[in-house]
N, CA and C atoms as an extended XYZ file, in Angstrom:
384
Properties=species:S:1:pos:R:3:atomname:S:1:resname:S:1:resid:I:1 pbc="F F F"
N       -25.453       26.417      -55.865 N   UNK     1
C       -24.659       27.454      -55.245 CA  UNK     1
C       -23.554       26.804      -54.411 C   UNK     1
N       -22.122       27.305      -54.763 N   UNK     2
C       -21.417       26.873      -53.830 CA  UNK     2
C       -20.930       27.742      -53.074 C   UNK     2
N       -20.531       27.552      -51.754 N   UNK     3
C       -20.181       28.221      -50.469 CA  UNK     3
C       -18.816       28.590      -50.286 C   UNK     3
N       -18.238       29.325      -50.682 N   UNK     4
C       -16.330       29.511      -50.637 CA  UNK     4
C       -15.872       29.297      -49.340 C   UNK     4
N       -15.122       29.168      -48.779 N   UNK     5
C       -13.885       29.644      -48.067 CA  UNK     5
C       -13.388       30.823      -48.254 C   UNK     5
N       -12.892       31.331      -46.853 N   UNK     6
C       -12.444       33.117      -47.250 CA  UNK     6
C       -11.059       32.613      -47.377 C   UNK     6
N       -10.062       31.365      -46.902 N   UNK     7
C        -8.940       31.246      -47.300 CA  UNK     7
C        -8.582       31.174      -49.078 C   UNK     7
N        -9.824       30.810      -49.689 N   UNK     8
C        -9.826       30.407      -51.058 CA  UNK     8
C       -10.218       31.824      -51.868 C   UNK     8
N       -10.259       32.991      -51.381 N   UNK     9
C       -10.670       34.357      -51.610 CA  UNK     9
C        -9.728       34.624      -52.826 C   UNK     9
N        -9.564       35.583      -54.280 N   UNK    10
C        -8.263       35.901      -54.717 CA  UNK    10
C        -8.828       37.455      -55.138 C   UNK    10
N        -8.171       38.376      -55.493 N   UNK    11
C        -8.446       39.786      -56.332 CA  UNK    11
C        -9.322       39.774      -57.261 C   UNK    11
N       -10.349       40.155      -57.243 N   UNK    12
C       -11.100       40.098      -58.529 CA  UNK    12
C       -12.019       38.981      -58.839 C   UNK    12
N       -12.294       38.504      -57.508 N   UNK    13
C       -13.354       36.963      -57.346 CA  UNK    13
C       -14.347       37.865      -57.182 C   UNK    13
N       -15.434       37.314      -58.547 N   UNK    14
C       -17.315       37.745      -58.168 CA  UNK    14
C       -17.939       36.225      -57.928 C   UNK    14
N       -19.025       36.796      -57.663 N   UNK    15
C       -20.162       36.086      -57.533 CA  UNK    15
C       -19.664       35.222      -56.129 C   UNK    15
N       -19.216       35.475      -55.172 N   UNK    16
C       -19.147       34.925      -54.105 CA  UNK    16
C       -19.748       34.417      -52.791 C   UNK    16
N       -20.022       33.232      -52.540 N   UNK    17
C       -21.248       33.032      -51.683 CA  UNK    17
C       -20.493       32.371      -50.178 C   UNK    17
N       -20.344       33.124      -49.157 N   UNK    18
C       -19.912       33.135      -48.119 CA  UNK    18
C       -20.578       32.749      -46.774 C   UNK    18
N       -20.360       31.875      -45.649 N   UNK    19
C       -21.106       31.867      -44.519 CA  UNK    19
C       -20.297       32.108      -42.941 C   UNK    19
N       -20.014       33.094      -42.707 N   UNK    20
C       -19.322       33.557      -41.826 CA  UNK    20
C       -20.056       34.635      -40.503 C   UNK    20
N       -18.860       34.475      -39.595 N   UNK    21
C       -19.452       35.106      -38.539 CA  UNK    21
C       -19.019       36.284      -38.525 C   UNK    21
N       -19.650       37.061      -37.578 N   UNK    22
C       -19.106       38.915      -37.184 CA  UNK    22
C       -18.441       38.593      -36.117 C   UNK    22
N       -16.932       38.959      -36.020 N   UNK    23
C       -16.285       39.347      -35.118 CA  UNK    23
C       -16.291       40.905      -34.286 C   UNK    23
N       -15.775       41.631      -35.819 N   UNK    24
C       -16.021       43.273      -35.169 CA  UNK    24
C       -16.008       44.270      -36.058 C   UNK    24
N       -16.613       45.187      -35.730 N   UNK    25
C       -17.412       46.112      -36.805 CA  UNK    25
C       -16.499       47.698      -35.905 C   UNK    25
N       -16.079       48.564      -37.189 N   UNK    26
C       -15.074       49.353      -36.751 CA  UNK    26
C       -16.112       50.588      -37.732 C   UNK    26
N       -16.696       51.594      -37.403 N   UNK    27
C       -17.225       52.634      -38.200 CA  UNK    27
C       -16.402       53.683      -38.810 C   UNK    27
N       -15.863       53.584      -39.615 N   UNK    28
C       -14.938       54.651      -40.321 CA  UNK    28
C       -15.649       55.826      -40.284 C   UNK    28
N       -16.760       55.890      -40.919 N   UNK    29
C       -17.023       57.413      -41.584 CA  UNK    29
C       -18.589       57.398      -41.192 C   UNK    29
N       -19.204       58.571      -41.083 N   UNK    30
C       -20.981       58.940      -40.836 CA  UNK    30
C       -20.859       60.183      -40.813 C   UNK    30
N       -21.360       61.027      -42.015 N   UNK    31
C       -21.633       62.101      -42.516 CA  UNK    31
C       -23.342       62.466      -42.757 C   UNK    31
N       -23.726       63.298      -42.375 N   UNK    32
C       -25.211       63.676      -43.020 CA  UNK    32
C       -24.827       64.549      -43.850 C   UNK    32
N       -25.688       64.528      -44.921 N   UNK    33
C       -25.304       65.398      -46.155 CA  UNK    33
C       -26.389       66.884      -45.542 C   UNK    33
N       -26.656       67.569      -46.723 N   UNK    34
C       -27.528       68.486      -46.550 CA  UNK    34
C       -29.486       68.508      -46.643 C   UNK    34
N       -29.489       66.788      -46.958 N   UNK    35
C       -30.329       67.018      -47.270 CA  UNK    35
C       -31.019       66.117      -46.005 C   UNK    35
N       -30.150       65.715      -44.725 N   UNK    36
C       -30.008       65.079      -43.762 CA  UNK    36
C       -30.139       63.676      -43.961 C   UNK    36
N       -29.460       63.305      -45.378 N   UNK    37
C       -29.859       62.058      -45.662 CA  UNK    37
C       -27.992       61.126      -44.851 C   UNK    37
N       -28.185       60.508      -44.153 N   UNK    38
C       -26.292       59.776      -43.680 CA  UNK    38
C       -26.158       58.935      -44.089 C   UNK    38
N       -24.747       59.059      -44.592 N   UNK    39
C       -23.875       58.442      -44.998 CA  UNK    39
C       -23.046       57.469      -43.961 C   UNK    39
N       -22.881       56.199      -44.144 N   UNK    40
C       -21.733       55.352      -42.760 CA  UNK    40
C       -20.923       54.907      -43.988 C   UNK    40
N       -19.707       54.349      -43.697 N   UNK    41
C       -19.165       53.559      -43.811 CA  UNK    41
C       -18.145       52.694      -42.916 C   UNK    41
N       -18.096       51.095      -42.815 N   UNK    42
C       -17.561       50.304      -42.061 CA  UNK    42
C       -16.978       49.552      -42.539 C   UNK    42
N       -16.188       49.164      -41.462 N   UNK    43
C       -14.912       47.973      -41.820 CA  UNK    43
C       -15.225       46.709      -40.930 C   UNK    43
N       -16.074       45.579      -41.123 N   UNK    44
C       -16.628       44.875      -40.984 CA  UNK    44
C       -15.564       43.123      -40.851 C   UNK    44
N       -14.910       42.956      -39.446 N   UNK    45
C       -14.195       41.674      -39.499 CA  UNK    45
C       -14.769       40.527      -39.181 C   UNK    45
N       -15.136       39.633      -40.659 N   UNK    46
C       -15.864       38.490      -40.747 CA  UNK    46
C       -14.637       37.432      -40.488 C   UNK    46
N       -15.134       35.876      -39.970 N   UNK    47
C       -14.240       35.044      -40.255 CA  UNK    47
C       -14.856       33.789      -40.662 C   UNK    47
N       -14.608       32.726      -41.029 N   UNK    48
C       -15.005       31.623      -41.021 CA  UNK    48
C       -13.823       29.967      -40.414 C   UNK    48
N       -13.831       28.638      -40.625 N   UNK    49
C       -12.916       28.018      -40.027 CA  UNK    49
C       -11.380       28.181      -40.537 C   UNK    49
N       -11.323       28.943      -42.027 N   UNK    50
C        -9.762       29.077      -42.450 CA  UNK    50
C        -9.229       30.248      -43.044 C   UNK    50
N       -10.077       31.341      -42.717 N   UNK    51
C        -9.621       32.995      -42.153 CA  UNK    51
C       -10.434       34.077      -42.208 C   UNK    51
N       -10.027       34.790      -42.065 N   UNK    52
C       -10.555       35.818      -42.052 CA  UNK    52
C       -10.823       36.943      -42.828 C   UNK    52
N       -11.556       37.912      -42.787 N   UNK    53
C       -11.470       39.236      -44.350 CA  UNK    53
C       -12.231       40.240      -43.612 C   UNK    53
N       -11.773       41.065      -44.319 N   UNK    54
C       -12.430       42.737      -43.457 CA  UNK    54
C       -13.909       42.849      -45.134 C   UNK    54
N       -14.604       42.864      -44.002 N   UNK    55
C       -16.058       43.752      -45.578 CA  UNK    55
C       -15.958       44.916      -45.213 C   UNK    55
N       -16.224       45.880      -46.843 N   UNK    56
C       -16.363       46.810      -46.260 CA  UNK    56
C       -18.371       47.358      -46.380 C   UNK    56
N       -18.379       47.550      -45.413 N   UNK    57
C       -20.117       47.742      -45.587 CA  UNK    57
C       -20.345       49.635      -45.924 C   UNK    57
N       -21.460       49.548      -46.633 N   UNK    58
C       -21.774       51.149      -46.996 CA  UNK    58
C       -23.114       51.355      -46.751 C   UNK    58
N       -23.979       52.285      -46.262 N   UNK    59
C       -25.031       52.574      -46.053 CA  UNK    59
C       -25.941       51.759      -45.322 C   UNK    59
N       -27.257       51.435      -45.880 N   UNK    60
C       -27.617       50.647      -44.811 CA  UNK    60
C       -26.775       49.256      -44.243 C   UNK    60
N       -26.246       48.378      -45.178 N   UNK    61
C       -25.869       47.302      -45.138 CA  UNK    61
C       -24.729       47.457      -43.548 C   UNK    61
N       -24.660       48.338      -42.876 N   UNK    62
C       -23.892       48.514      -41.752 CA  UNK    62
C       -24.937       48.309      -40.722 C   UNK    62
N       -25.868       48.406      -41.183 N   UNK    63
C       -26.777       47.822      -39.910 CA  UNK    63
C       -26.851       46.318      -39.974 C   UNK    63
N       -27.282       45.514      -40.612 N   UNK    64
C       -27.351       43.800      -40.929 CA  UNK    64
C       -26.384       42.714      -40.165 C   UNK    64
N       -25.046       43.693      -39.558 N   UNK    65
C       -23.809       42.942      -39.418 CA  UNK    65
C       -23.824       43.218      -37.331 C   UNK    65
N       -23.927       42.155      -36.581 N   UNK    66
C       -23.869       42.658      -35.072 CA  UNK    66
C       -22.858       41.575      -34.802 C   UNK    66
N       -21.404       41.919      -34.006 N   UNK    67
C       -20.974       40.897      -34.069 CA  UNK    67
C       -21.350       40.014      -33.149 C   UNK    67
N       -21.085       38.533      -33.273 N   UNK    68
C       -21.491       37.479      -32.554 CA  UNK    68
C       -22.403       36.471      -33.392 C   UNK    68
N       -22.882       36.804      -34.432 N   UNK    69
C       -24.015       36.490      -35.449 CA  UNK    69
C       -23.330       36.134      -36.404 C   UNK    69
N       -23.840       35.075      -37.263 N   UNK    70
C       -23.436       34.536      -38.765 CA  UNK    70
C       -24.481       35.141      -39.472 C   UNK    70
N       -23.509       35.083      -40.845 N   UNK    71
C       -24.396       35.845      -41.760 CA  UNK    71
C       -23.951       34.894      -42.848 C   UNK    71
N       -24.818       35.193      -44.026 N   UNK    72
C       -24.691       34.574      -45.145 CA  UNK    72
C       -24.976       35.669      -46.522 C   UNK    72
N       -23.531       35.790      -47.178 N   UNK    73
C       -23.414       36.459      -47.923 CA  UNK    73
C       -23.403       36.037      -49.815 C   UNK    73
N       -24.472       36.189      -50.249 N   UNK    74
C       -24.416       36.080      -51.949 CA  UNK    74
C       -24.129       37.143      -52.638 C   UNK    74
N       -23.337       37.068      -53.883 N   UNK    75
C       -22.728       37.878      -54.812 CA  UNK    75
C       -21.838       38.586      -54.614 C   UNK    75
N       -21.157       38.258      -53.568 N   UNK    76
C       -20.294       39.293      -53.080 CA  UNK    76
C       -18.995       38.892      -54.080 C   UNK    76
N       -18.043       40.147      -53.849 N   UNK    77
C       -17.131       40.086      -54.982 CA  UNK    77
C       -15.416       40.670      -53.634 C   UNK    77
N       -14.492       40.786      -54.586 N   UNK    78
C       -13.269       41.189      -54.197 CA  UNK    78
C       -12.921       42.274      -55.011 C   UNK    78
N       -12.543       43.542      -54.129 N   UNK    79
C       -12.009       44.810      -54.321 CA  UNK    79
C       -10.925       44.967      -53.608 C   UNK    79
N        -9.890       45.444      -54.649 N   UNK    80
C        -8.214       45.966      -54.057 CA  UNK    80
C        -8.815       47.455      -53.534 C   UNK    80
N        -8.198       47.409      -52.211 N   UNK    81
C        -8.068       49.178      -51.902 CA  UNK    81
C        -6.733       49.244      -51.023 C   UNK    81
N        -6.070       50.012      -51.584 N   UNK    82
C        -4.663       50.379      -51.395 CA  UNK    82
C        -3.528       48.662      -51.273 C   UNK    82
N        -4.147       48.167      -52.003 N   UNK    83
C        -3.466       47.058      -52.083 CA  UNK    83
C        -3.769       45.928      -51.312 C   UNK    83
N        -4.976       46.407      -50.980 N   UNK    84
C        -5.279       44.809      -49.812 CA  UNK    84
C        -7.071       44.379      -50.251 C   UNK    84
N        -7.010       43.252      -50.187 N   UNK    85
C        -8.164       42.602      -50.408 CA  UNK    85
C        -9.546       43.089      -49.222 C   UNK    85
N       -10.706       43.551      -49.990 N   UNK    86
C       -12.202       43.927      -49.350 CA  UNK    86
C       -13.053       43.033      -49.811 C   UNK    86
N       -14.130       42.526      -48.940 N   UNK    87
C       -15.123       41.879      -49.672 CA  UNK    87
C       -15.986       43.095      -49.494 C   UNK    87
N       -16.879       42.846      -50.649 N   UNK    88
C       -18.450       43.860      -50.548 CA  UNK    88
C       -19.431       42.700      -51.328 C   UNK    88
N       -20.291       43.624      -51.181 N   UNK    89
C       -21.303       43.016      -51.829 CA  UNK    89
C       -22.341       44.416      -52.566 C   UNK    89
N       -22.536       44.201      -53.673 N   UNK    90
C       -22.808       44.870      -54.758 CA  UNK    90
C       -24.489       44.926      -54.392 C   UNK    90
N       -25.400       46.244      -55.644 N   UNK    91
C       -26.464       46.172      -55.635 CA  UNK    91
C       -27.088       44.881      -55.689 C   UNK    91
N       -26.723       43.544      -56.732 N   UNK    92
C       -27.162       42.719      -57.070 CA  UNK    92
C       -27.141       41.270      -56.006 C   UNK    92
N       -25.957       41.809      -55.088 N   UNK    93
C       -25.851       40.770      -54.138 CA  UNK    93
C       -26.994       40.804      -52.579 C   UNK    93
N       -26.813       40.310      -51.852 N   UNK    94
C       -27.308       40.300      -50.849 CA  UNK    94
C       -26.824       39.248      -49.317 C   UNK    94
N       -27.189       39.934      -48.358 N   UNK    95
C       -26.798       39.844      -46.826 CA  UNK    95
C       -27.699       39.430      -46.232 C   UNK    95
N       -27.897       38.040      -45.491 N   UNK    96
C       -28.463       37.613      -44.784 CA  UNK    96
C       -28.463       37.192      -43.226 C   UNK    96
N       -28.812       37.267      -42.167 N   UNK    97
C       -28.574       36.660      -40.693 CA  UNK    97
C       -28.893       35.267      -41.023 C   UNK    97
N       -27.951       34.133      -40.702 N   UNK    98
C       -28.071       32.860      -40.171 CA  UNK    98
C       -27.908       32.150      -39.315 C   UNK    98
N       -28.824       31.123      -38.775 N   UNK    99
C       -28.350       30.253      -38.091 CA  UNK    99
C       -26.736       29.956      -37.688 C   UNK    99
N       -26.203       29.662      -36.392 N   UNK   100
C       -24.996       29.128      -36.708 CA  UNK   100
C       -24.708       27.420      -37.440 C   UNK   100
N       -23.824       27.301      -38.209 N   UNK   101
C       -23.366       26.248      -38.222 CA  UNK   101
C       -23.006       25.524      -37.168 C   UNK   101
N       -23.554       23.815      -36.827 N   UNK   102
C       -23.534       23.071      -35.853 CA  UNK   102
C       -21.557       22.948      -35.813 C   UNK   102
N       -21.102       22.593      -37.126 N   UNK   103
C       -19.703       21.970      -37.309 CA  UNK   103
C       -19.030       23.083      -37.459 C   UNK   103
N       -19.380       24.591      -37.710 N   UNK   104
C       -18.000       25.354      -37.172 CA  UNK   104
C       -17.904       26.510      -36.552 C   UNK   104
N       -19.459       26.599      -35.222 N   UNK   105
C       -19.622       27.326      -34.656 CA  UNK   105
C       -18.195       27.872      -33.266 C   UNK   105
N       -17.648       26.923      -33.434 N   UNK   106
C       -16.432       26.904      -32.406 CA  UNK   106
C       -15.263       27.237      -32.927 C   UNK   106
N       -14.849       26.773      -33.911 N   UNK   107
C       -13.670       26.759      -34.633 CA  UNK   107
C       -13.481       27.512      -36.110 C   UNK   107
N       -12.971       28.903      -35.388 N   UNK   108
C       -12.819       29.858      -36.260 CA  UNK   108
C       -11.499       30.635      -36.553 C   UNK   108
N       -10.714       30.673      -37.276 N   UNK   109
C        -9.366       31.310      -37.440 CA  UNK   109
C        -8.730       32.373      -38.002 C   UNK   109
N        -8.799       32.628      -36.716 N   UNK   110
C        -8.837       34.675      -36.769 CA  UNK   110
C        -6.866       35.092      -36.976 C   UNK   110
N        -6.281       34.176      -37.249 N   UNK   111
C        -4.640       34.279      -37.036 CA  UNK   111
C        -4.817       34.125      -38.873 C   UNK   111
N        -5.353       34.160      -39.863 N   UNK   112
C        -4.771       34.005      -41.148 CA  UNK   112
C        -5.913       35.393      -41.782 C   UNK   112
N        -5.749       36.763      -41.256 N   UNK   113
C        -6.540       37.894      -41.897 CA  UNK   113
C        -5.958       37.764      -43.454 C   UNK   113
N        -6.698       37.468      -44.403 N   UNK   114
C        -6.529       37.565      -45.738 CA  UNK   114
C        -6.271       38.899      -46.166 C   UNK   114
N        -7.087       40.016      -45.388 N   UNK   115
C        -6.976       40.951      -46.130 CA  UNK   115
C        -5.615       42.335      -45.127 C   UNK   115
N        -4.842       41.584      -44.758 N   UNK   116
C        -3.470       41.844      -44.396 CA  UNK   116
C        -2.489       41.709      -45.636 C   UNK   116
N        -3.225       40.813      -46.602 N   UNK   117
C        -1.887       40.476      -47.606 CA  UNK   117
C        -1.749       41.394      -48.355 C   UNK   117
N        -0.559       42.351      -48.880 N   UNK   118
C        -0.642       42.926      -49.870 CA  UNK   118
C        -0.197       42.722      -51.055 C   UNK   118
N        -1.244       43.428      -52.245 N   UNK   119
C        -0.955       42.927      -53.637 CA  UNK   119
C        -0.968       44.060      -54.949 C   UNK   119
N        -0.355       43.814      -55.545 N   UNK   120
C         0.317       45.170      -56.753 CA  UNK   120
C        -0.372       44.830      -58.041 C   UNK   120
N        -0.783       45.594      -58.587 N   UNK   121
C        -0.947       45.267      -59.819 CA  UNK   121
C         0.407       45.372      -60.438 C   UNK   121
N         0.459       44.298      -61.607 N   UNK   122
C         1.531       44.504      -62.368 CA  UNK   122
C         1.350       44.188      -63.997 C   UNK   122
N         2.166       45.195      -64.651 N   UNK   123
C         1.663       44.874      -65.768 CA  UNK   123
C         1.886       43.534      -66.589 C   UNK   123
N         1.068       43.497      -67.531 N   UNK   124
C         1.049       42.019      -68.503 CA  UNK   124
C         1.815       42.601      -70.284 C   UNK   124
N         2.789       42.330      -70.077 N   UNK   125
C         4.067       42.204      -71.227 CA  UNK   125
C         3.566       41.020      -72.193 C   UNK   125
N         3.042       41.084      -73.637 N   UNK   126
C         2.861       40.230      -74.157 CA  UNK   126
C         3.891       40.417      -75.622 C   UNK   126
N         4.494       39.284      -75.956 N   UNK   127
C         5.752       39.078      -76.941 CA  UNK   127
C         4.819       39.420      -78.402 C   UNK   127
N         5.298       40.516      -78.899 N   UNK   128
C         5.211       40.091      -80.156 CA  UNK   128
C         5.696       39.870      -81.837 C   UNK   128
């Protein structure tokens, strides 16, 4: 298993295995349906030593994330929403609490948010 970088993040990256900290957790949405079953959704700002990315967390997985805590994320993938890069993590993936890292518990860089960049799909023109 290798460990990415969120600077090394691109559109459409799966299987992603991440070790980053919680900065700050922003609750968008919490609905109870009718059957009093709730719904959350969050916008979750992780970073590691060479940037940063917003997750977006859904249901329980909004509890797992407190900021101040590292976590360690497998299978997670990259989703465009309105043109900007989300990490999630899928049924198949999973969210863990970790230890901090000794070498980059200090040095974290919250000035390069990845998912500030925006990106277009464009179409692919092939000659024939």
């Amino acid at each position: 298993m290798t460990i990415s970088l969120i600077n090394t993040l691109c559109p459409g990256d799966t299987s992603i295995s991440l070790r980053v900290k919680v900065i700050r957790i922003e609750l968008l949405a919490e609905t109870t349906l009718a059957d009093e079953t709730t719904l959350r959704v969050a916008n979750i700002l992780l970073a590691d030593k060479t940037g940063s990315v917003v997750f977006s967390a859904r249901g329980d997985q909004v509890d797992m994330f407190k900021p101040g805590t590292w976590i360690s994320i497998q299978q997670g993938q990259i989703e465009l929403s309105y043109g900007r890069m989300l990490l999630t993590v899928p049924g198949d993936g999973s969210i863990q609490s970790i230890s901090p890292p000794i070498e980059e518990s200090d040095s974290l860089n919250l000035l390069s948010n990845i998912t500030q960049n925006q990106y277009q799909y464009a179409p692919i023109h092939q000659d024939q």
